[in-house]
KOLSE-877217 format. One line per field, with one value per atom (N, C-alpha, C): x, y, z; residue number from 1; chain. Coordinates in nm, 4 decimals. Example, Ala and Ser with C-alpha at 12.3 -4.5 7.8 and 13.67 -1.06 7.14 Angstrom:
REM residues 2
xx <- 1.3190  1.2300  1.3200  1.2850  1.3670  1.2900
yy <- -0.5690  -0.4500  -0.3300  -0.2250  -0.1060  0.0030
zz <- 0.7800  0.7800  0.7800  0.7080  0.7140  0.7870
pos <- 1  1  1  2  2  2
unit <- A  A  A  A  A  A
//
This chain:
REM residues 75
xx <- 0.0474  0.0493  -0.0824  -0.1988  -0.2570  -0.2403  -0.3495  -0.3680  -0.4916  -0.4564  -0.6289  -0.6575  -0.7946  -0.8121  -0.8415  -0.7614  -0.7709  -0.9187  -0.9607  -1.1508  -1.2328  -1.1696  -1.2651  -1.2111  -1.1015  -1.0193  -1.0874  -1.1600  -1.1990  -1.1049  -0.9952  -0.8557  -0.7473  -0.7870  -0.6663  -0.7194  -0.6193  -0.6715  -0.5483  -0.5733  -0.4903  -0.4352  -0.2501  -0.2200  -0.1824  -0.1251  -0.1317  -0.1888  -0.2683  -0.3588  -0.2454  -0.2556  -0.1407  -0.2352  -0.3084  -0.4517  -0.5580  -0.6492  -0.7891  -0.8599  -0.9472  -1.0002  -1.1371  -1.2108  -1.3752  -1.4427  -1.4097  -1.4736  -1.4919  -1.3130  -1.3071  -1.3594  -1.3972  -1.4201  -1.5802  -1.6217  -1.7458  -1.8032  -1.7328  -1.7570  -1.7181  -1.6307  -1.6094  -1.7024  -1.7212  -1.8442  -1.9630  -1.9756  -2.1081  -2.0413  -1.9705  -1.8908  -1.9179  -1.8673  -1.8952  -2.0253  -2.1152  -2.2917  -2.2656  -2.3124  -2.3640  -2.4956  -2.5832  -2.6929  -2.7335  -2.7537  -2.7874  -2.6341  -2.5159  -2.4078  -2.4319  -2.3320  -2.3382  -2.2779  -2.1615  -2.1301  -2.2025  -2.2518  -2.3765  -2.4508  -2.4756  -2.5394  -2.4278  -2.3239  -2.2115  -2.1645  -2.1047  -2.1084  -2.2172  -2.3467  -2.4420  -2.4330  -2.4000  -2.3874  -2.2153  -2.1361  -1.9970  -2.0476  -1.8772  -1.8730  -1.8219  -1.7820  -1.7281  -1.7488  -1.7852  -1.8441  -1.6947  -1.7724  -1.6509  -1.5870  -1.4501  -1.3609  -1.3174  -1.4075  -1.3812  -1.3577  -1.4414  -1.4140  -1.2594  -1.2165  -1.0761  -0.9947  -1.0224  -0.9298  -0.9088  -1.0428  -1.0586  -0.9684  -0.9985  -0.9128  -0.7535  -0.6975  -0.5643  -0.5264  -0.6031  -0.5640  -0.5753  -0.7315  -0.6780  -0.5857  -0.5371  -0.3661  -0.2527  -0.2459  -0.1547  -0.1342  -0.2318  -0.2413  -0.3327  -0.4206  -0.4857  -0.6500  -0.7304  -0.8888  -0.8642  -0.9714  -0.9368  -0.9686  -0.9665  -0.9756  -1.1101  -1.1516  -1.2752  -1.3230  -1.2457  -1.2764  -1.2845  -1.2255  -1.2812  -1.4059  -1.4425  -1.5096  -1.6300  -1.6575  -1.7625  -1.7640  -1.7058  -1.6989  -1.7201  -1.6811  -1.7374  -1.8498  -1.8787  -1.9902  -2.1623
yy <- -6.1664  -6.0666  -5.9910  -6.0353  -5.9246  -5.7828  -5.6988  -5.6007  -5.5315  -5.5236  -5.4852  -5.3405  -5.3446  -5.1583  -5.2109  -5.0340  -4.9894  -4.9418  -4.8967  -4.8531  -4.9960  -5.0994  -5.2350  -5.3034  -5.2428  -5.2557  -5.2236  -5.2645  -5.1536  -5.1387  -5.2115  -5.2075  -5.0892  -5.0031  -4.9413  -4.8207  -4.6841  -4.5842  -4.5539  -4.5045  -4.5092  -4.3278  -4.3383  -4.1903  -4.1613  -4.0705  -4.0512  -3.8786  -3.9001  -3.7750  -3.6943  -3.5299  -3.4275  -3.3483  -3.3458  -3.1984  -3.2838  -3.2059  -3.1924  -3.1239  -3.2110  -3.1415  -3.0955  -3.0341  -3.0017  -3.1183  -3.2487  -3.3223  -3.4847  -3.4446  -3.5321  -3.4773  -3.3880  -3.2959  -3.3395  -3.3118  -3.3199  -3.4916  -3.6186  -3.7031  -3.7460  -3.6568  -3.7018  -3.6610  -3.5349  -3.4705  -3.5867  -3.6432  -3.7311  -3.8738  -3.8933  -4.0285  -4.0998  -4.0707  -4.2030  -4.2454  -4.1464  -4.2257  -4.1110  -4.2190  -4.1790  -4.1063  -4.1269  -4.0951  -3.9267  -3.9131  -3.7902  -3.6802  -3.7095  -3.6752  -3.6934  -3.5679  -3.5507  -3.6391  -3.7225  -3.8442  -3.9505  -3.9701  -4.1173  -4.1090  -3.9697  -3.9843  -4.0131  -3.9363  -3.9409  -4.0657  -4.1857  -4.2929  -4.3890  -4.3780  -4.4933  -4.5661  -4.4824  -4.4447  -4.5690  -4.5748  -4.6253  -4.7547  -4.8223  -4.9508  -4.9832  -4.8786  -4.8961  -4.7869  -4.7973  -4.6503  -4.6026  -4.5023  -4.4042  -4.4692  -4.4043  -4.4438  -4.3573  -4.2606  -4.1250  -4.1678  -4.3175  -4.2789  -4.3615  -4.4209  -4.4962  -4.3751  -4.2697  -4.1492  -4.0774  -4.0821  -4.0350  -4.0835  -4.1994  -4.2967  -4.2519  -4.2690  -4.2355  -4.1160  -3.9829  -3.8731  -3.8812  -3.9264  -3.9372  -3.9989  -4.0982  -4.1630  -4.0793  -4.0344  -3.9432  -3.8317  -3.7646  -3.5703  -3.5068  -3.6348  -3.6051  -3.5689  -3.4949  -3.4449  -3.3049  -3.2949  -3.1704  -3.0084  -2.9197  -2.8192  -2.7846  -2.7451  -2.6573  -2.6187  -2.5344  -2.4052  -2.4699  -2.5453  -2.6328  -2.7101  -2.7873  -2.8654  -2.7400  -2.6498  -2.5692  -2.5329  -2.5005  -2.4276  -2.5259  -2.6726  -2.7738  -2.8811  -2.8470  -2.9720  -2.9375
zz <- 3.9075  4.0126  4.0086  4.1213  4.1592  4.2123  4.1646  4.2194  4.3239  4.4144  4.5133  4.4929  4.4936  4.4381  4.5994  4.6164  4.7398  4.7901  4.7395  4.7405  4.7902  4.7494  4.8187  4.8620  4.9516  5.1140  5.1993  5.3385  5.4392  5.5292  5.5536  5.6210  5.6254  5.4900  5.4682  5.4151  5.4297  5.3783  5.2563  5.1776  5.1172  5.1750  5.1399  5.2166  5.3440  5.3605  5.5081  5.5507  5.6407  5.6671  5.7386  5.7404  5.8241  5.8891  5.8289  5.8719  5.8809  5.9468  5.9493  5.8520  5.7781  5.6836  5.7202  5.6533  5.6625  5.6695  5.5718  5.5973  5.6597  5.7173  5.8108  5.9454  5.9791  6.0981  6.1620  6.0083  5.9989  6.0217  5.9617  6.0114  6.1571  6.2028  6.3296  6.4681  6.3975  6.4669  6.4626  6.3684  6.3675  6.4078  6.4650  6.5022  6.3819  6.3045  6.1554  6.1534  6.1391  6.1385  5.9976  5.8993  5.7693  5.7444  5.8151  5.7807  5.7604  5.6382  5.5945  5.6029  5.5824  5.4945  5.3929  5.3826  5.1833  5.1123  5.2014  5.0813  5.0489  5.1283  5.1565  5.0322  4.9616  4.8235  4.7090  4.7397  4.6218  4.6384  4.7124  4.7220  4.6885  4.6913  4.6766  4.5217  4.4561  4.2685  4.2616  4.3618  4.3499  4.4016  4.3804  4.4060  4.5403  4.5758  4.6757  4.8124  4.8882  4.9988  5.0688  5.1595  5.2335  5.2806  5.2934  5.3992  5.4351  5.4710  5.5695  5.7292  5.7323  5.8898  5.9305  5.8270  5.8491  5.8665  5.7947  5.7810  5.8903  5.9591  6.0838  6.2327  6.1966  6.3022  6.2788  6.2126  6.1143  6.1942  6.1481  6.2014  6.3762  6.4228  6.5727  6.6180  6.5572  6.6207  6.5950  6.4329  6.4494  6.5178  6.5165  6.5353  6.6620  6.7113  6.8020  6.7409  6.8132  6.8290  6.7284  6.6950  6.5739  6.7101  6.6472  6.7562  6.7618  6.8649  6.9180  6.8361  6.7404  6.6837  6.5605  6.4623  6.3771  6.3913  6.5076  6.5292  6.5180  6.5825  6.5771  6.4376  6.3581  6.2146  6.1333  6.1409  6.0622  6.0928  6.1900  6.2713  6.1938
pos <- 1  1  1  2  2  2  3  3  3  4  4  4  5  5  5  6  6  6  7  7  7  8  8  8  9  9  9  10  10  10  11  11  11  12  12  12  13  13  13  14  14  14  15  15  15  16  16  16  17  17  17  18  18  18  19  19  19  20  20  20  21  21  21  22  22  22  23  23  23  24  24  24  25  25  25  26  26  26  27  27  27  28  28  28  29  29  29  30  30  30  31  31  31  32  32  32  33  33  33  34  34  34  35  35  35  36  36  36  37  37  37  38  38  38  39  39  39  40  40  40  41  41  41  42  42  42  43  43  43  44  44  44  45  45  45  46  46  46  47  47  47  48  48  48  49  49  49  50  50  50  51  51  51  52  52  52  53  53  53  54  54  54  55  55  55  56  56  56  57  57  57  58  58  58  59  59  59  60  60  60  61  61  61  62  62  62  63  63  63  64  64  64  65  65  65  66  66  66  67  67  67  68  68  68  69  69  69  70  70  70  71  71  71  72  72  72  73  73  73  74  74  74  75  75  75
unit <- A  A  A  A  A  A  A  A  A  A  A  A  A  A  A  A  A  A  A  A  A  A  A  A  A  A  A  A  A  A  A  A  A  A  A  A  A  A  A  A  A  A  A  A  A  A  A  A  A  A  A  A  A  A  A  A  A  A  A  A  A  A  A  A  A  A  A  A  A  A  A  A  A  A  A  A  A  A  A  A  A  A  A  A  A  A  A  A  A  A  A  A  A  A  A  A  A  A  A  A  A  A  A  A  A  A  A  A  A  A  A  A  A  A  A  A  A  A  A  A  A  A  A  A  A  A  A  A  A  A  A  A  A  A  A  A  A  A  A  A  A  A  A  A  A  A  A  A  A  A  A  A  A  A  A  A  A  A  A  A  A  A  A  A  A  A  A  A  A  A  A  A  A  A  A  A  A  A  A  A  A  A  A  A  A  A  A  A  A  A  A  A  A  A  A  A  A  A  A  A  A  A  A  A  A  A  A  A  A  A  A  A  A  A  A  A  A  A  A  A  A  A  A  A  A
//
């Protein structure tokens, strides 16, 4: 019996998202473009990169667009 680390899935997030966080907000604000986010450094060092923007997708099916007022406070 295998096991798949979930981290070198790009299919799946592991969890299920309820909220909007700061830094899902923040990638959504940037439509999933990595470039020059703060994880893009904390990931390069791993084996495996973000899956912030799967998370993203996740929450827009569930919960909808984050609010205005987030989006301004985290963008």
């Amino acid at each position: 019996m295998s096991t798949i680390d979930p981290f070198e899935t790009d299919s799946i997030v592991v969890g299920t998202f309820k909220r909007w966080s700061a830094s899902a907000v923040e990638c959504y604000s940037r439509k999933a473009n990595c470039d020059g986010c703060y994880y893009q450094n904390f990931f390069s060092s791993r084996p495996y990169g973000c899956k912030m923007n799967l998370a993203v997708e996740q929450l827009l099916e569930s919960i909808g667009e984050p609010s205005a007022s987030m989006v301004s406070k985290f963008s």
